[in-house]
N, C-alpha and C positions, 0 to 999 in steps of 0.2 A: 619640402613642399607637400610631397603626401600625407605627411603627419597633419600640417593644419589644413587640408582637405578632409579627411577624415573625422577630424573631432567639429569642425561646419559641421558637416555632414549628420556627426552624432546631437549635436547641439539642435537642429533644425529638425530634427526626427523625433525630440524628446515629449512634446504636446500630445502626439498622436500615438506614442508609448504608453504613456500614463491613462490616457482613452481605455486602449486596449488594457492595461493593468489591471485598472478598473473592474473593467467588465469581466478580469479573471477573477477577481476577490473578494469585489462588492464594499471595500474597504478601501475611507481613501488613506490613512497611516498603513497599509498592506501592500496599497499600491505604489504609494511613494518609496516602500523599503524596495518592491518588487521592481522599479524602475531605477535605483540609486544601485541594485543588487545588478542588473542587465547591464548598466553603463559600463558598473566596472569588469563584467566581464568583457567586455567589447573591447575598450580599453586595454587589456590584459591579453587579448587574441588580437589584437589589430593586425598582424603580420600576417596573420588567417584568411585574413579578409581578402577577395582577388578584386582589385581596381576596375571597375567599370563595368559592376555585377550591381543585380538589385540591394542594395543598403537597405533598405528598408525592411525587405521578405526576411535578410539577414536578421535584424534585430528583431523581426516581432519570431523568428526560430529560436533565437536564443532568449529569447522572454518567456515563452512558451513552454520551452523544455528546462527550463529554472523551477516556472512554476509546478509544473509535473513532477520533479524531482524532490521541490519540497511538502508538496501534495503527500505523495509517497512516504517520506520521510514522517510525515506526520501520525498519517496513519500507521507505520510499522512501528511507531513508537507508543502510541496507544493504545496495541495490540499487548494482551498479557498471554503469555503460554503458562498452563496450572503444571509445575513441577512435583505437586506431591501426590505422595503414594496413590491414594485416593480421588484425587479431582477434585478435591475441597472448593476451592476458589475454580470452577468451570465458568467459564465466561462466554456467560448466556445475555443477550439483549433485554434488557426492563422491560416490561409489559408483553412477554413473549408469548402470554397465553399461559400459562404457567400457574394460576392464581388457586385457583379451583383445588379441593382434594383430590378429586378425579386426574387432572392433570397431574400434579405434585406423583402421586404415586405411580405416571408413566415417566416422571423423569427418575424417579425413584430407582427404576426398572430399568431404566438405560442407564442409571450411575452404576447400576450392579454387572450391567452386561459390560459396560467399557471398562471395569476396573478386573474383572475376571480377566480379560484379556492380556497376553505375553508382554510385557514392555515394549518389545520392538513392534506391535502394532498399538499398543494403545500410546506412544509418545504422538509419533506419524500422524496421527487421525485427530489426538487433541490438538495439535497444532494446523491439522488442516480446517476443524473446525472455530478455530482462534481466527485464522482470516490468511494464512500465510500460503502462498504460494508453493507448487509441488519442487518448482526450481529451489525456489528458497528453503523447505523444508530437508532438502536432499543435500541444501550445501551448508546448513547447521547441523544435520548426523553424518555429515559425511556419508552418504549413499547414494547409491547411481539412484537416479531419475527414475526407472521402468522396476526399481524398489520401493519406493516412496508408495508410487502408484500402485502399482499392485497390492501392498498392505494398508493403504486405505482404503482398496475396494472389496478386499475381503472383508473387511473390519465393517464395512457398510452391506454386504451379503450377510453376514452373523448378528447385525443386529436385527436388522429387516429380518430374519428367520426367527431370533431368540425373541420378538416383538410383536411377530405378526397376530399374538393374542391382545392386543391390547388396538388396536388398530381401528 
């Protein structure tokens, strides 16, 4: 009997799901996956679920934290980290200001300062400036956390000093 309590339940919640979908994605084929993706998790956690709690708060948490997750997911997958020697491929934003000679030769100036520097700060720093978090960048070289940080901030004190002519 709980089982078809539960899937009422989910049936009867699914209108005001897709609402909210919606308004996560702006897409209605995003939303419909984002709502067919919730159901089966719900479905798949049902035993989770405690009897005579708000159903509802339930699924728009696990709609929510779907969508954040694959928010995320998107983003770190569109993130490029430049492994060569050089920083050839630096991934810079289009129209970042950059256009100008004047500009060109201050990035110029920062390829040369961050490529001087020891590998173990110049990976760190191009991947913090890639978009990747310090947790995350500490658990792809495998280094503590308060390492990360520190030689990104040196890396950001040595450029600001080796730059502040150009400023």
């Amino acid at each position: 009997m709980k089982n078809l309590s539960f899937r009422k339940d989910l049936i009867g919640v699914q209108d005001e799901l897709f609402r909210f979908a919606y308004k996560l994605t702006s897409n209605h084929e995003e939303a419909n996956d984002l709502l067919q993706e919730t159901s089966l998790k719900a479905l798949d956690n049902e035993d989770k679920y405690t009897p005579d709690t708000n159903f509802k708060g339930w699924m728009y948490t696990i709609m929510r934290n779907i969508f954040i997750n694959n928010y995320r997911k998107v983003m770190r997958d569109q993130t490029f980290v430049d492994q060569t020697d050089n920083l050839y491929h630096l991934n810079l934003p289009q129209g970042s200001g950059f256009d100008n000679t004047e500009s060109s030769y201050d990035l110029k100036e920062m390829h040369r300062v961050v490529n001087s520097l020891p590998k173990e700060y110049r990976v760190p720093f191009s991947m913090h400036i890639a978009g990747f978090k310090y947790r995350e960048i500490a658990e792809r070289l495998n280094l503590p956390l308060g390492t990360v940080k520190s030689r990104i901030f040196f890396t950001r004190q040595r450029l600001q000093q080796d730059l502040k002519d150009f400023a």
